[in-house]
KETORRO-172827 format. One record per atom (N, C-alpha, C): atom name; x, y, z. Coordinates in pm, whole numbers, plus 32768, in hexadecimal, padded with zeros to 4 digits. Each point is the difference from the previous one (the first is absolute). Layout:
// KETORRO-172827
<atom atom="CA" u="X" v="Y" w="Z"/>
...
//
This chain:
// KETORRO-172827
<atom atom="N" u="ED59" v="3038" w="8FCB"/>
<atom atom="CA" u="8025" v="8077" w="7FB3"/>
<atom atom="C" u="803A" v="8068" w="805F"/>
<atom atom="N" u="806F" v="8046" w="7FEC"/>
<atom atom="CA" u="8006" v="804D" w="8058"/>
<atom atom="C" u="7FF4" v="8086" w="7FEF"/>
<atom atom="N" u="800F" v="805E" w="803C"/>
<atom atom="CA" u="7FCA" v="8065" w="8023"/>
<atom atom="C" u="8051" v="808E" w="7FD6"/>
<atom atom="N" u="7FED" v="8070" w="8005"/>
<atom atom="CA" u="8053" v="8059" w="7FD1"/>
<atom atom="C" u="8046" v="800E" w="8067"/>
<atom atom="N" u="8008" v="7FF7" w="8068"/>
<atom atom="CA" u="807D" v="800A" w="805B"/>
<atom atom="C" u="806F" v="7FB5" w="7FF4"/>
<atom atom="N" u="7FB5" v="7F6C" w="7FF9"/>
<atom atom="CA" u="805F" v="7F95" w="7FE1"/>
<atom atom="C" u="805F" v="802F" w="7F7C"/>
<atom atom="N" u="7FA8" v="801B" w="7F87"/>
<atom atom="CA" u="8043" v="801D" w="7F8D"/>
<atom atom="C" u="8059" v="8064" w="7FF5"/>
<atom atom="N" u="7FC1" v="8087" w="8046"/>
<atom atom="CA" u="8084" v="8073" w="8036"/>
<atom atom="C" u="8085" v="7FBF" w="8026"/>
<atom atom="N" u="7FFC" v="7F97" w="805E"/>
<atom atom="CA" u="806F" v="7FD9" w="8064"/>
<atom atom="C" u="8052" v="7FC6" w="7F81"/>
<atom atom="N" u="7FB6" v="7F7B" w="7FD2"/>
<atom atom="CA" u="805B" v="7FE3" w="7F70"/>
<atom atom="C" u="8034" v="8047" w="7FAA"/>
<atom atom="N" u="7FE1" v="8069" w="7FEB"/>
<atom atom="CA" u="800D" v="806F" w="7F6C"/>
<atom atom="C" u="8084" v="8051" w="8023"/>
<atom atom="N" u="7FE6" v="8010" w="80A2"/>
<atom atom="CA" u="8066" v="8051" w="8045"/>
<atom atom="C" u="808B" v="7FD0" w="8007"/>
<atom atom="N" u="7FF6" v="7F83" w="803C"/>
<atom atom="CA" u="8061" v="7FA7" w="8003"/>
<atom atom="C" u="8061" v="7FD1" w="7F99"/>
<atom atom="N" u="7F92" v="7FE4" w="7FB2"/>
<atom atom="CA" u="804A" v="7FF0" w="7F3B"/>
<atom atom="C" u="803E" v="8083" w="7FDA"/>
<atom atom="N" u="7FB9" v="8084" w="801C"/>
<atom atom="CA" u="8045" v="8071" w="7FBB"/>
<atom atom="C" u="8091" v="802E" w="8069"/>
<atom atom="N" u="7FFB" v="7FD1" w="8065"/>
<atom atom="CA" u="806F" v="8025" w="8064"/>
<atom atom="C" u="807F" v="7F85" w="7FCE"/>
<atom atom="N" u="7FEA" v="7FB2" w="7FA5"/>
<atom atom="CA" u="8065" v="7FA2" w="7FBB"/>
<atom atom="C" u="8027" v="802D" w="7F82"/>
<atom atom="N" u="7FD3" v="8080" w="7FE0"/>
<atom atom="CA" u="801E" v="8044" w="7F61"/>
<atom atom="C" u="8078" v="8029" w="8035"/>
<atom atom="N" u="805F" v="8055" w="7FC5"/>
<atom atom="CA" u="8049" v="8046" w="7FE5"/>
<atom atom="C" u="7FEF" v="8085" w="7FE2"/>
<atom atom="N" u="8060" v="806B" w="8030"/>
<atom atom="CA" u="7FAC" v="80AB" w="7FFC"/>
<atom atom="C" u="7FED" v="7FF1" w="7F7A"/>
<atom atom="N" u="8054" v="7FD2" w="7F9F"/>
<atom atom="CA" u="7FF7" v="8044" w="7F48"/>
<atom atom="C" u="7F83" v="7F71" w="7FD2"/>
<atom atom="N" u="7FF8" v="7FB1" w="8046"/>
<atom atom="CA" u="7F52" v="7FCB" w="7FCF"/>
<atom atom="C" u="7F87" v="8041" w="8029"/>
<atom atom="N" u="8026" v="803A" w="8085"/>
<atom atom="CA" u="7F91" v="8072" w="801E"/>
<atom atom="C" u="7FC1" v="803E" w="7FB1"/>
<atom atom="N" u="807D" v="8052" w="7FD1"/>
<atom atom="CA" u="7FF7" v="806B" w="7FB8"/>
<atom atom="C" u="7FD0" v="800E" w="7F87"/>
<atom atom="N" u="800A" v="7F4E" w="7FB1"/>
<atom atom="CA" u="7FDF" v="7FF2" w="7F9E"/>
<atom atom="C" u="7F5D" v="7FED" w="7FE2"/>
<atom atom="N" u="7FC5" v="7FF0" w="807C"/>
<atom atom="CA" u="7F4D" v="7FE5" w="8022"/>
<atom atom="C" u="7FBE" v="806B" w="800A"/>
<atom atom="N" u="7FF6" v="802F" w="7F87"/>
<atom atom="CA" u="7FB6" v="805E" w="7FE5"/>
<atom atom="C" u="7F77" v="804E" w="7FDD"/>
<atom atom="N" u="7FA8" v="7F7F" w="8050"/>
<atom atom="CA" u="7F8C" v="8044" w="8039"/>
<atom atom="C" u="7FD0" v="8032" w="8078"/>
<atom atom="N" u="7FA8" v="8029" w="800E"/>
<atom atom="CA" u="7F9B" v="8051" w="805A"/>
<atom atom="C" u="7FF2" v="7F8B" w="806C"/>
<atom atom="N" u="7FA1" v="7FED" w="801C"/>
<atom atom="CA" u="7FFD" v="7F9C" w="8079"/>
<atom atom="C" u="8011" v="7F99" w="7FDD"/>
<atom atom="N" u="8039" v="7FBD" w="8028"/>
<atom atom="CA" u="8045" v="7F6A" w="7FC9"/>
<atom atom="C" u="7F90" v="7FC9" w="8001"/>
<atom atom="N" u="7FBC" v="7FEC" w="803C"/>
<atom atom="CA" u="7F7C" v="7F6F" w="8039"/>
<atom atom="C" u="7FBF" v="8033" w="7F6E"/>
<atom atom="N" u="7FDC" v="806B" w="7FF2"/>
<atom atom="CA" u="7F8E" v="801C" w="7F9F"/>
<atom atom="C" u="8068" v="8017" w="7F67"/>
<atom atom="N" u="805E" v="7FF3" w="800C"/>
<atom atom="CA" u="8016" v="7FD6" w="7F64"/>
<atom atom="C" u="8017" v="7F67" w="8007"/>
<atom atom="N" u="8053" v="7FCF" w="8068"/>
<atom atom="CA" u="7FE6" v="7F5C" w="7FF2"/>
<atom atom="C" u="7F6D" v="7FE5" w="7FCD"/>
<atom atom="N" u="7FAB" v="8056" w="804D"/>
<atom atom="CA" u="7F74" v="7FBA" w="7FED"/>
<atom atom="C" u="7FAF" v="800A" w="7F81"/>
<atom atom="N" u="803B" v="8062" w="7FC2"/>
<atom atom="CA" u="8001" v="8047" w="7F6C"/>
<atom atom="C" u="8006" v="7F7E" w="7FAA"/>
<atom atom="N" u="8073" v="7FEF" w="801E"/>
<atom atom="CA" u="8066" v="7F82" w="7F7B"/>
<atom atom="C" u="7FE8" v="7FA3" w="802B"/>
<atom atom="N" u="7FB1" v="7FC4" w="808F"/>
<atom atom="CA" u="7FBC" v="7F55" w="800C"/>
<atom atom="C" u="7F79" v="802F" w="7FB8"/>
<atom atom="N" u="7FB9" v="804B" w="7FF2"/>
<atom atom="CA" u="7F72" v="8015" w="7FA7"/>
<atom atom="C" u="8024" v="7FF3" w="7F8C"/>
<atom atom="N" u="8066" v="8029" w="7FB7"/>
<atom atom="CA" u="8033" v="7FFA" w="7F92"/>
<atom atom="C" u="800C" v="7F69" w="7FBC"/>
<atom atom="N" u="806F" v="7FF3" w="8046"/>
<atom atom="CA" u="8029" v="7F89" w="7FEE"/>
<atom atom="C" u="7F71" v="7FB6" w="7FE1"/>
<atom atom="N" u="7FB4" v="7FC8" w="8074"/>
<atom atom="CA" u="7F8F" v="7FCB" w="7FFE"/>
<atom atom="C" u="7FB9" v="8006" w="7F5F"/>
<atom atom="N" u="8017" v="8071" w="7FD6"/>
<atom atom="CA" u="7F98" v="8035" w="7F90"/>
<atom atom="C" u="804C" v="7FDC" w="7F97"/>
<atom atom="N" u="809C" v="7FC8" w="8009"/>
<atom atom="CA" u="802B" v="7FCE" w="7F7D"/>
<atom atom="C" u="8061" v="8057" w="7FDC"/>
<atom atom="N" u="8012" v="8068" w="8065"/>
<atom atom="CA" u="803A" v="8073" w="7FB7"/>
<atom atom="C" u="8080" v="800A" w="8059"/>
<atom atom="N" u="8082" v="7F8F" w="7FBF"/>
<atom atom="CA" u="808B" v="7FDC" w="807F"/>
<atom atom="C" u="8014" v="809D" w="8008"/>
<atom atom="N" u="8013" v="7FE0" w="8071"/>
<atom atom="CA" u="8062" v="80AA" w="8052"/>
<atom atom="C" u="8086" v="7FC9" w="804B"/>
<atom atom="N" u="801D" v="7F9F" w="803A"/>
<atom atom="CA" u="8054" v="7FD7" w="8058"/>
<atom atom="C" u="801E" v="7F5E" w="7FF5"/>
<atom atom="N" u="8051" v="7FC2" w="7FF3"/>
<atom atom="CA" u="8072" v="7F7E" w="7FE7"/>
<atom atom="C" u="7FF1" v="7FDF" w="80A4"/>
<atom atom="N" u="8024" v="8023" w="8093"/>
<atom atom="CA" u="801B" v="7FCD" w="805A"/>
<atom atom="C" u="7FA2" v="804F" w="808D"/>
<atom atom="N" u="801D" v="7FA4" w="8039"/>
<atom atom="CA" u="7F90" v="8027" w="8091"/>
<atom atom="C" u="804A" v="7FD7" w="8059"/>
<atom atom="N" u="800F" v="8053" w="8083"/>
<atom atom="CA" u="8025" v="7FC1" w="808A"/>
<atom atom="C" u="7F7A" v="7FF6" w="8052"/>
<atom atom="N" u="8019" v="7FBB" w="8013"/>
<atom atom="CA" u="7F58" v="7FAD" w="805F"/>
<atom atom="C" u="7F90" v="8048" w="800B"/>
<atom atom="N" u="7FFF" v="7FFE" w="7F43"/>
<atom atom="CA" u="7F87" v="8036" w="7FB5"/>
<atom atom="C" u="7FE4" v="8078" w="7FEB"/>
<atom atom="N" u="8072" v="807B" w="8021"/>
<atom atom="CA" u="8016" v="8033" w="7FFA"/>
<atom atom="C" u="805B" v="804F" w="7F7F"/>
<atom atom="N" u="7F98" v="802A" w="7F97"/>
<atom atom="CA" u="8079" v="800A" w="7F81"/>
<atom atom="C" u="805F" v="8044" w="8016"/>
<atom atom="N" u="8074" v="7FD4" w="7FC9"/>
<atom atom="CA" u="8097" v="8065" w="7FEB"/>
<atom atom="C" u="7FEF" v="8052" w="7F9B"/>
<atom atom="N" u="7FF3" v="808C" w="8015"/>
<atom atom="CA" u="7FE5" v="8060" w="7FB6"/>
<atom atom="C" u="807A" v="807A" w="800A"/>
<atom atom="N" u="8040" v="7FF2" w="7FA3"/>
<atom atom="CA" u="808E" v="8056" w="8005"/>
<atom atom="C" u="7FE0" v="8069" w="7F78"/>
<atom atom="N" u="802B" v="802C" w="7FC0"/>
<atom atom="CA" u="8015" v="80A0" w="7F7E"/>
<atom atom="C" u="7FA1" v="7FA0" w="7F9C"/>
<atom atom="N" u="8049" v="7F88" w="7FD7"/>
<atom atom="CA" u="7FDB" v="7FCD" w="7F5F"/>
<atom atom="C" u="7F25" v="7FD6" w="8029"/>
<atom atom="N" u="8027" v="7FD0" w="8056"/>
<atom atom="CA" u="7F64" v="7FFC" w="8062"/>
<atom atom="C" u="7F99" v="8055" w="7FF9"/>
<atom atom="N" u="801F" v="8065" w="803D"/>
<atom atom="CA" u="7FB9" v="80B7" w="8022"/>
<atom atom="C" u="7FDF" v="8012" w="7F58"/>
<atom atom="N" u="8083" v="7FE8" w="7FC2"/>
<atom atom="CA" u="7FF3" v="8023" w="7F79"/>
<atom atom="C" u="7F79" v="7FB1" w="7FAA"/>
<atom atom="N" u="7FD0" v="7F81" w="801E"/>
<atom atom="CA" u="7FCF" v="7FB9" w="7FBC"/>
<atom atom="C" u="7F91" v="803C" w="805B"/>
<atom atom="N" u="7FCB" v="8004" w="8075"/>
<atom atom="CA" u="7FAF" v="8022" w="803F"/>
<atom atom="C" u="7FCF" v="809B" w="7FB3"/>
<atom atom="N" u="8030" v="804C" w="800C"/>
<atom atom="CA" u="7FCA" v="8080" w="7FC5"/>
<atom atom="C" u="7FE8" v="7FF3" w="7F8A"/>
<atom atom="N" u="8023" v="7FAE" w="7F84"/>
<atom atom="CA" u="7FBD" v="7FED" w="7F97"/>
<atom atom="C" u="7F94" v="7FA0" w="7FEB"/>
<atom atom="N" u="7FE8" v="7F88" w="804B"/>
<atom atom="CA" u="7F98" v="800D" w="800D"/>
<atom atom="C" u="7F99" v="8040" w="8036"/>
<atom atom="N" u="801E" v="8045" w="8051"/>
<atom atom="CA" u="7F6F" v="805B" w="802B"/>
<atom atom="C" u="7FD7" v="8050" w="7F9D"/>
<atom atom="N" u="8070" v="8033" w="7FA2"/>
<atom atom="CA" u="8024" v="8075" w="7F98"/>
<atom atom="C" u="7F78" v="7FCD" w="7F87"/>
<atom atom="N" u="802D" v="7F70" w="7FF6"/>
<atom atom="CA" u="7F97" v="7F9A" w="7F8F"/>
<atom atom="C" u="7F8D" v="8007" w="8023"/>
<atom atom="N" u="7FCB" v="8012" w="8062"/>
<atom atom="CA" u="7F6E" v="8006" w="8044"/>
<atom atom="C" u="7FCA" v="8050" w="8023"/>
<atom atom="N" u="803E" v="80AE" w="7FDF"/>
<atom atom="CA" u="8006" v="806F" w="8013"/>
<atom atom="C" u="8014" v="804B" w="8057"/>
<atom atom="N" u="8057" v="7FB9" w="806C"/>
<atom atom="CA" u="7FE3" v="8030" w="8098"/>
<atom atom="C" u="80D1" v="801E" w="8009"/>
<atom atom="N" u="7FFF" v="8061" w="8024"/>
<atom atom="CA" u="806E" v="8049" w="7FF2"/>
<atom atom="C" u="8039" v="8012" w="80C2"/>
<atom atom="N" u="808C" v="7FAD" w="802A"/>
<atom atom="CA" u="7FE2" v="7FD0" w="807F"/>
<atom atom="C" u="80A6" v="805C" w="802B"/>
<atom atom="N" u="7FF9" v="802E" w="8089"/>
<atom atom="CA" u="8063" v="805C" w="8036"/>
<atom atom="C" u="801A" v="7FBE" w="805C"/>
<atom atom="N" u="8061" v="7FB3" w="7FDB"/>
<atom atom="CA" u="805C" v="7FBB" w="8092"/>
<atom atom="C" u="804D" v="805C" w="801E"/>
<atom atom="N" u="7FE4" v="8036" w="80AE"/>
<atom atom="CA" u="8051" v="8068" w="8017"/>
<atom atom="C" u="80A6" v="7FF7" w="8016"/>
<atom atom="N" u="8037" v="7F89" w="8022"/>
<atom atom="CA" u="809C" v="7FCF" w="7FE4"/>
<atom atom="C" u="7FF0" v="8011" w="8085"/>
<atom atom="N" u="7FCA" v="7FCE" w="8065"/>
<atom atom="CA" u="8032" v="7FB4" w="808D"/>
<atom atom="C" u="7FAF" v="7FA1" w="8041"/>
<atom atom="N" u="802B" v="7FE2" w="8050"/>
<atom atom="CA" u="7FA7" v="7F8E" w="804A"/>
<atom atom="C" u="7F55" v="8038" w="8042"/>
<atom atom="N" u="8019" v="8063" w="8042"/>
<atom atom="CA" u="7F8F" v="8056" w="8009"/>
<atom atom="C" u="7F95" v="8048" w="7FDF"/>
<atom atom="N" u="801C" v="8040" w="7FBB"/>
<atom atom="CA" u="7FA8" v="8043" w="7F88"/>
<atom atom="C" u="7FB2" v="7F9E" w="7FBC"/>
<atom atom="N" u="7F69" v="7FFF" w="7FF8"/>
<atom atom="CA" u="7FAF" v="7FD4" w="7FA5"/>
<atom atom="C" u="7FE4" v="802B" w="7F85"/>
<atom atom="N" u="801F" v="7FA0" w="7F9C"/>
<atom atom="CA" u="7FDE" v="8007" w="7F7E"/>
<atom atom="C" u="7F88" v="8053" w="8003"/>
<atom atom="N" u="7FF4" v="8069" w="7F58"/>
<atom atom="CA" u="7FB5" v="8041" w="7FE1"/>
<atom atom="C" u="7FBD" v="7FCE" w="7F5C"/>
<atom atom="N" u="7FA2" v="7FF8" w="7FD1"/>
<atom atom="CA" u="7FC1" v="7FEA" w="7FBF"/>
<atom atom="C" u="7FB8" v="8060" w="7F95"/>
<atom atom="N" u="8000" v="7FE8" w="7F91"/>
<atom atom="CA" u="7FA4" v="8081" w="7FA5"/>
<atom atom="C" u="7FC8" v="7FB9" w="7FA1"/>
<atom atom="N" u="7F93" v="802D" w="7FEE"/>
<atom atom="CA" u="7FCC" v="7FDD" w="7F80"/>
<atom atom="C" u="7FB3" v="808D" w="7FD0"/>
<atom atom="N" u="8038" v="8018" w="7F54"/>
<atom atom="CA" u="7FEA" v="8071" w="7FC8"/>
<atom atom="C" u="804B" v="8078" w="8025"/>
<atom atom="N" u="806F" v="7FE1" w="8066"/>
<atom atom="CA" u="800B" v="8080" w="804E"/>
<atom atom="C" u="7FBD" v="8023" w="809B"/>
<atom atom="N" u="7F90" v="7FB1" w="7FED"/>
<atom atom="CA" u="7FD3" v="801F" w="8096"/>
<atom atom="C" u="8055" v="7F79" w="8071"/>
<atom atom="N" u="801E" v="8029" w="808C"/>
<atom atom="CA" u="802B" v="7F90" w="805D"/>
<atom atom="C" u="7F79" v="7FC4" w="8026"/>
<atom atom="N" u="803D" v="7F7B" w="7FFA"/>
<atom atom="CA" u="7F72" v="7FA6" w="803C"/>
<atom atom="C" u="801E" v="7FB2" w="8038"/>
<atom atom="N" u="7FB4" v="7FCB" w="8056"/>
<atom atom="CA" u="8030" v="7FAF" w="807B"/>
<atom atom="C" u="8037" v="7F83" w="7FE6"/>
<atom atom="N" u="8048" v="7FAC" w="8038"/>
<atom atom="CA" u="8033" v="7F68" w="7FDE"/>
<atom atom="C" u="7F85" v="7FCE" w="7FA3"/>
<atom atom="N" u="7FD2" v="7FD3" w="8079"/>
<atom atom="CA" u="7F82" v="7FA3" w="7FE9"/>
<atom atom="C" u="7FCC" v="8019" w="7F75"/>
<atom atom="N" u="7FB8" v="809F" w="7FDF"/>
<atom atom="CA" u="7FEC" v="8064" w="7F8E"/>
<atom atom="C" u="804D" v="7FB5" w="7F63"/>
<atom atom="N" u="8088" v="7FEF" w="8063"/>
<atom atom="CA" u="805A" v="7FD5" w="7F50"/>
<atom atom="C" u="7FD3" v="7F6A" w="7FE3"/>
<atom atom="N" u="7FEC" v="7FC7" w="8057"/>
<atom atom="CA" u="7FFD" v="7F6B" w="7FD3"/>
<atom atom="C" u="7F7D" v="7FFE" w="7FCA"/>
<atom atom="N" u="7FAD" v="801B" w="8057"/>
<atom atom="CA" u="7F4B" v="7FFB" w="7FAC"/>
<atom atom="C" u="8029" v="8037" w="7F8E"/>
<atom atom="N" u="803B" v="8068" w="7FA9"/>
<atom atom="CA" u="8018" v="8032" w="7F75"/>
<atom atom="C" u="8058" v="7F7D" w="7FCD"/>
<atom atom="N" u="8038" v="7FD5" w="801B"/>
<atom atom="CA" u="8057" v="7F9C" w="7FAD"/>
<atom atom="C" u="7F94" v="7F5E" w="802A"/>
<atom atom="N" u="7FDD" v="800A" w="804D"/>
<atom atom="CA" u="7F97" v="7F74" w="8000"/>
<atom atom="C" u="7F99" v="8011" w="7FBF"/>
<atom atom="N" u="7FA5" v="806E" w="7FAB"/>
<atom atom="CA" u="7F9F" v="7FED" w="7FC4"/>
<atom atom="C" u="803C" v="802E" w="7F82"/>
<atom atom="N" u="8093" v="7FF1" w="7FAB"/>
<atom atom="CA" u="8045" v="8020" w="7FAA"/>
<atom atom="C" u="7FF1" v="7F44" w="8000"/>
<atom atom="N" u="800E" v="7FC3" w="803E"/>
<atom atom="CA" u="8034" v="7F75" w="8011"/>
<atom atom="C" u="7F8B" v="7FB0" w="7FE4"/>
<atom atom="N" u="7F7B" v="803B" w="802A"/>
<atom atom="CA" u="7FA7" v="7F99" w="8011"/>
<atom atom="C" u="7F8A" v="801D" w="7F5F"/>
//
């Protein structure tokens, strides 16, 4: 299994093969953690994404889009800040809550 460095190096490499106007079109918050968003998803039945580069989902506008409504369905209301940097923000009710915070609300919605 490898490691988050390893996986950085891949992620990096793949996004340095986009194009500036595909960049531009990836419009979440930290990439890793909305990829990681829409493989939980997925998992749960709930498609977010058609393709992966070495497991890595391709997450472009129509993506983000499906991603924020589901969180929307589970009540958790999610702020991809629109760059590679910035970490996603999370709410439920209005209040911000931590990653982790949103998924425990949508996993005991599930169970």
């Amino acid at each position: 299994m490898a490691n988050r460095k390893e996986n950085l190096k891949k992620i990096n490499a793949e996004l340095e093969m986009l194009s500036d106007d595909e960049l531009d079109a990836v419009a979440g918050g930290t990439y890793l953690e909305s990829a990681d968003d829409a493989k939980r998803f997925n998992a749960l039945g709930v498609k977010i994404y058609d393709n992966d580069i070495i497991g890595i989902p391709v997450l472009m506008h129509e993506e983000f889009v499906k991603l924020r409504d589901a969180f929307k369905n589970y009540g958790v209301i999610i702020k991809d800040n629109g760059g590679l940097i910035n970490q996603n923000q999370y709410f439920i009710n209005g209040k911000e809550v931590s990653r982790d915070e949103a998924w425990k609300h949508i996993e005991n919605q599930i169970k």
